[in-house]
C-alpha positions as CSV (number, residue, x, y, z in Angstrom):
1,X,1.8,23.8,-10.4
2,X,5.2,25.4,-10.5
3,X,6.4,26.8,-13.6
4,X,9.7,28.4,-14.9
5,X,9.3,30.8,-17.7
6,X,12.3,31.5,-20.0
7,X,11.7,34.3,-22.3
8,X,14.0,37.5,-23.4
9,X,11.6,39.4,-24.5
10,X,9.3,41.1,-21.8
11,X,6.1,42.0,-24.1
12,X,6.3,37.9,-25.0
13,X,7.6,37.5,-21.5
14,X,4.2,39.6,-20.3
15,X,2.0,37.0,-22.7
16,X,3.3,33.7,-21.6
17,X,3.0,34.5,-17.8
18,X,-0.7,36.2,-18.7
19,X,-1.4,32.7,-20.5
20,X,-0.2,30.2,-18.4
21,X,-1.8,32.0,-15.2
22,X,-5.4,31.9,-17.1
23,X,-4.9,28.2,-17.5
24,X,-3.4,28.0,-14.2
25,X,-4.8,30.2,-11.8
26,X,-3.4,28.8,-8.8
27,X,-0.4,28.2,-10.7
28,X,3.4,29.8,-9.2
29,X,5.9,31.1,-11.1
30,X,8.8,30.6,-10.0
31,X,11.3,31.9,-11.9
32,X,11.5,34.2,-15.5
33,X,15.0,34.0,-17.0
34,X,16.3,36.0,-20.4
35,X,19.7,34.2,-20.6
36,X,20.3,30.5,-20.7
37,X,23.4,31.1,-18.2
38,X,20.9,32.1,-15.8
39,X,18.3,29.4,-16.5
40,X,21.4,27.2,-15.8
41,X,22.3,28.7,-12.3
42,X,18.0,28.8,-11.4
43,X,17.8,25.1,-12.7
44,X,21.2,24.4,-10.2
45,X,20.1,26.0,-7.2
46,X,16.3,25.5,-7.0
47,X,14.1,22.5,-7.1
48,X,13.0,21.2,-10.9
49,X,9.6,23.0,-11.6
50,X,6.7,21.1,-12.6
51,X,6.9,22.8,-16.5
52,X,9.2,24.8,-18.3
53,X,7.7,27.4,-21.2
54,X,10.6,28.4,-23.1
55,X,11.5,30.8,-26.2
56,X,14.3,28.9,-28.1
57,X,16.3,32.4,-28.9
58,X,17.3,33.7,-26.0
59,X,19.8,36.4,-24.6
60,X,23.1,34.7,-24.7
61,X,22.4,32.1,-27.0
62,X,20.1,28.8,-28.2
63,X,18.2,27.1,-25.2
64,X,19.3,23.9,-26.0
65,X,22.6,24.4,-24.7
66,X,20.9,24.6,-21.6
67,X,20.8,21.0,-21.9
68,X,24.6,20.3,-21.9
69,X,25.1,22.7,-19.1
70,X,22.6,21.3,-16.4
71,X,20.5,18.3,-15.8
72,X,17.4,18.8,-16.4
73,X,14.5,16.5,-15.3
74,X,11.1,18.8,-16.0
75,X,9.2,18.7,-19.3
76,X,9.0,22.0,-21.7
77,X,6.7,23.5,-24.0
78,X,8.4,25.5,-26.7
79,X,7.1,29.0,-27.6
80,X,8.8,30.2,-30.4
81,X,9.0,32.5,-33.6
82,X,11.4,29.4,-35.3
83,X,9.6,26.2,-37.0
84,X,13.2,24.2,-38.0
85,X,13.9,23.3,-34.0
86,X,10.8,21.2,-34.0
87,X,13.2,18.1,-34.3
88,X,15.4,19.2,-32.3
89,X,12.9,20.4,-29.3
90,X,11.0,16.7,-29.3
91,X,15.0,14.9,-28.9
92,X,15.3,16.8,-25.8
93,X,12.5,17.5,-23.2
94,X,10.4,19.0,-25.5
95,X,6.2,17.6,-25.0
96,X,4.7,21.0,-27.1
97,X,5.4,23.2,-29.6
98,X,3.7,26.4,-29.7
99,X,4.8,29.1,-32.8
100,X,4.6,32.7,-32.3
101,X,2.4,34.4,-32.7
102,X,1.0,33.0,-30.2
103,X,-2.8,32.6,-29.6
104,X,-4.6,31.0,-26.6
105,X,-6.1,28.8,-27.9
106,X,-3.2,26.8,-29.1
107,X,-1.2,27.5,-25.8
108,X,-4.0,26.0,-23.9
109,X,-4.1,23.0,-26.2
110,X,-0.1,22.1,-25.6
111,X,-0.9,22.5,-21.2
112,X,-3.9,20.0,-22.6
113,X,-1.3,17.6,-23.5
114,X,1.0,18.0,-20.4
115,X,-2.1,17.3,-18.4
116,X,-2.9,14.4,-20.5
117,X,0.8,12.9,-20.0
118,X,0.9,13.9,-16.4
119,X,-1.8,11.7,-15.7
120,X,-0.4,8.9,-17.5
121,X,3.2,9.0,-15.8
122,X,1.6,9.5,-12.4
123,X,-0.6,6.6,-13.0
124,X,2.4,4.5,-13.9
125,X,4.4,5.9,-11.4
126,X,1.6,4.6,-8.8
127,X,1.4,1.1,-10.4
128,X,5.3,0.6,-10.2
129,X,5.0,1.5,-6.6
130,X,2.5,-1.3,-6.1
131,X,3.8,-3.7,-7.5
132,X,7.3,-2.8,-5.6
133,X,5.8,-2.7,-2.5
134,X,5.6,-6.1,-0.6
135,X,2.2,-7.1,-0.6
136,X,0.3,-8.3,2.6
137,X,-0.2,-11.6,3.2
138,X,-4.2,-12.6,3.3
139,X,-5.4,-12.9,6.6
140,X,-5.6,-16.9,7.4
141,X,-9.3,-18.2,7.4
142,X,-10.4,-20.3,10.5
143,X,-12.5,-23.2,10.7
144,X,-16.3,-21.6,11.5
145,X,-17.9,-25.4,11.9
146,X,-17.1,-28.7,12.9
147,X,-18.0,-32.4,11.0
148,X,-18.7,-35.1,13.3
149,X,-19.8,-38.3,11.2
150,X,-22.0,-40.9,12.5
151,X,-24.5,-44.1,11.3
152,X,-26.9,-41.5,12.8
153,X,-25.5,-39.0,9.8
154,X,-23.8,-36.0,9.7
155,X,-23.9,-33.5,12.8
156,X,-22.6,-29.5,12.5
157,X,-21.2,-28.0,15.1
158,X,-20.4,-24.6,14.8
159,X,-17.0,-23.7,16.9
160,X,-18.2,-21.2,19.0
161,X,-19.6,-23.9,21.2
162,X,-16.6,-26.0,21.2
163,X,-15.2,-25.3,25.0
164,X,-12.5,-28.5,24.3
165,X,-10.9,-30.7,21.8
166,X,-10.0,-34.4,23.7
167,X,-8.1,-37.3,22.0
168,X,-9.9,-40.0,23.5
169,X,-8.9,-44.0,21.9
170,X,-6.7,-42.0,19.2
171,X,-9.7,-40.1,18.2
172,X,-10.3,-36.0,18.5
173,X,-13.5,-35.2,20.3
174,X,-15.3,-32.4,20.8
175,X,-17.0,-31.0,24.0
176,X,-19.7,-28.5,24.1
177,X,-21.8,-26.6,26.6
178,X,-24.1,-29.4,27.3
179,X,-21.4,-31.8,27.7
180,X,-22.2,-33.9,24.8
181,X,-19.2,-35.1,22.9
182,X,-18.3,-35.9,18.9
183,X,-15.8,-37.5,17.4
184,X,-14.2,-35.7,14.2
185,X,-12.4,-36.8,11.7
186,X,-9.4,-34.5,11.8
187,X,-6.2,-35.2,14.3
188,X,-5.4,-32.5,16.9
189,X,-2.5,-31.7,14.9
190,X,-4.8,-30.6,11.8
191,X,-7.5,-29.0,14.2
192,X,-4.9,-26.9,15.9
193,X,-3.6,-25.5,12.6
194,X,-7.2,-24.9,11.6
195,X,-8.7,-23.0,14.8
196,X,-8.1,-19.6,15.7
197,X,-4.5,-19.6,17.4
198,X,-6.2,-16.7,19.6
199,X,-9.6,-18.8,20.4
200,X,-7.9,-22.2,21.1
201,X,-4.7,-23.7,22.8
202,X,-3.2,-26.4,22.6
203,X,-2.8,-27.8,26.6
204,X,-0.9,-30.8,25.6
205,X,-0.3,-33.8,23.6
206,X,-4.5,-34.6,23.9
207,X,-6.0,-31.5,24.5
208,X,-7.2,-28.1,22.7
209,X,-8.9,-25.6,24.9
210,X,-11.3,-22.7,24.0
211,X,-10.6,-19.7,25.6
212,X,-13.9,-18.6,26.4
213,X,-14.3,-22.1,28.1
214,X,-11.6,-21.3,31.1
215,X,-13.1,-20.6,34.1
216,X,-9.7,-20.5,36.0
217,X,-6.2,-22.1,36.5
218,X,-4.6,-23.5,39.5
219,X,-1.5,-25.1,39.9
220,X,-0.6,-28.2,39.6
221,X,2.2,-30.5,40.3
222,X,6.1,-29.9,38.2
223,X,4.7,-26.5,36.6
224,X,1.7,-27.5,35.4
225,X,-1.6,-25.8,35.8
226,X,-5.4,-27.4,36.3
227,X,-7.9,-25.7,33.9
228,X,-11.3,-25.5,34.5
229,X,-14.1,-24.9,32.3
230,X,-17.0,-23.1,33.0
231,X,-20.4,-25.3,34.2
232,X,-18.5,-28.4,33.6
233,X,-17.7,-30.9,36.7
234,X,-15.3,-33.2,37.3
235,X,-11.4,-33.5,36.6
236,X,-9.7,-30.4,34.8
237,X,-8.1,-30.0,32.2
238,X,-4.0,-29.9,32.8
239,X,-1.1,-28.0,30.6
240,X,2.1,-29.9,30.4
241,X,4.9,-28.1,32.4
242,X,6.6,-27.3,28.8
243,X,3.1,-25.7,27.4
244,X,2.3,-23.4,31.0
245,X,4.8,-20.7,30.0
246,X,2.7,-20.4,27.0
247,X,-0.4,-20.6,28.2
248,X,0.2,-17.8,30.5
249,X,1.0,-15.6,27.8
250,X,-1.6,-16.4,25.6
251,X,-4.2,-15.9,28.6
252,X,-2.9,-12.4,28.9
253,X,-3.6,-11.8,25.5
């Protein structure tokens, strides 16, 4: 907490810093002015503190022509022996009042109130930075399971045992370890958008590959490569010459 006193009189001067530093312990005060020329030149040369407690009297004249000679940006908390600026205090940056005498108690009620409306603009503040802030898109959700429909019924295969996708007749089939196949009801074109882009690849115009399924690539003929699965014989899998760029890449993580 950083706090500016402004005060002509040093036995008040004495009392304010003795009050706000027993609310504030760990408070710093960083500056004490008598004159409002010299709150001006403080308020233009330093940063705004977090609270100003001004007297309204000061040195060289009223306080609030402090207002016409600076910007200033930080809240205040009147202490004063004069009850006609109360108006006058509130129109400016005014959030307390406090008459003089002055007693503790209702010092410590006015800080009460900063705190209070501290909170509240800090807790704006933080929403009005949310909400400016571009918010991150939710992360896209896989398909975990596969449908394949039979007259037999309905069988689930979870896709961590998919090692390929095959279009076979115009109709996407899956492979799994044991070699059994199923047919699904989705085309490749709606399975590829719904697997894992980092768990499956699309070889060609008839084939999605697992990832964990490659055992390992050889080339081919015109660019192409021969993917073979793991534990499965017979022909590999081949990319198209267009897809083997990209299938080198995504290999490589």
């Amino acid at each position: 907490m950083r706090l500016l006193l402004l005060e002509d009189e040093e036995p008040a001067l004495a009392l304010l810093r003795r009050f706000a530093l027993t609310y504030y312990p760990a408070a710093t005060i960083v500056g004490e002015c008598q004159q409002v020329a010299e709150a001006a030149e403080f308020l233009r040369t330093h940063p705004a503190p977090d609270l100003i407690l001004s007297d309204i009297e000061l040195l060289d004249g009223n306080v609030f022509t402090l207002f016409n000679q600076v910007t200033v940006s930080s809240p205040f908390i009147f202490v004063t022996a004069y009850d006609q600026y109360l108006v006058q205090a509130f129109e400016q940056n005014g959030i307390g009042y406090v008459l003089k005498p002055v007693q503790y108690a209702s010092f410590a009620a006015a800080l009460q109130k900063y705190e209070r409306l501290r909170q509240v603009m800090q807790s704006a503040a933080l929403q009005q930075l949310a909400a400016a802030l571009p918010q991150a898109a939710p992360a896209p959700r896989y398909k975990q399971r596969l449908l394949s429909k039979s007259r037999q019924g309905v069988y689930v295969l979870a896709v961590a045992d998919v090692l390929c996708i095959q279009l076979r007749n115009g109709v996407a089939h899956a492979l799994d370890g044991s070699g059994r196949t199923y047919p699904l009801s989705e085309t490749l074109a709606q399975l590829e958008a719904e697997l894992d882009p980092r768990t499956f690849f699309r070889l060609n115009r008839s084939e999605l590959v697992a990832l964990v399924a490659i055992e390992r690539l050889e080339p081919y003929f015109n660019d192409t490569l021969a993917v073979y699965l793991r534990n499965q014989p017979g022909a590999p899998l081949v990319s198209s010459s267009h897809r083997t760029p990209e299938l080198r890449k995504w290999l490589a993580g």
